[in-house]
C-alpha positions, 0 to 999 in steps of 0.5 A: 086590190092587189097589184101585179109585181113586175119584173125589171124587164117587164117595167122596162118594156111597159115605160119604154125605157132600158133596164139601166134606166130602171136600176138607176131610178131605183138607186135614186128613189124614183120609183118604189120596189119590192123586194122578192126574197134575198136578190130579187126585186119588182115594180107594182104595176101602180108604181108604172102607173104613176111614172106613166101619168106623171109624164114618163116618157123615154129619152129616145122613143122606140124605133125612131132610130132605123137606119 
């Protein structure tokens, strides 16, 4: 089966974490893409996958920063 390819905000979104988090674990080779023509890139929602059942998890959860 085919896996979806996601966008670098789209991977963000679904791990709870920053864009920025997601090019730098990029640049580290913690997390495989693919590349979609010349500029743009995507994340195979089983690469998420992986990182969700690995333990990833934000730094900060979402929300617990209201004021």
């Amino acid at each position: 089966m085919i896996d979806r390819l996601l966008s670098i905000p789209e991977a963000a979104s679904r791990l709870g974490v920053k864009e920025a988090t997601i090019r730098k674990w990029r640049f580290l080779r913690t997390i495989s893409v693919v590349r979609v023509g010349s500029r743009s890139i995507r994340i195979a929602e089983s690469e998420i996958q992986r990182l969700i059942e690995e333990g990833c998890q934000p730094a900060i959860p979402p929300g617990s920063l209201k004021r």
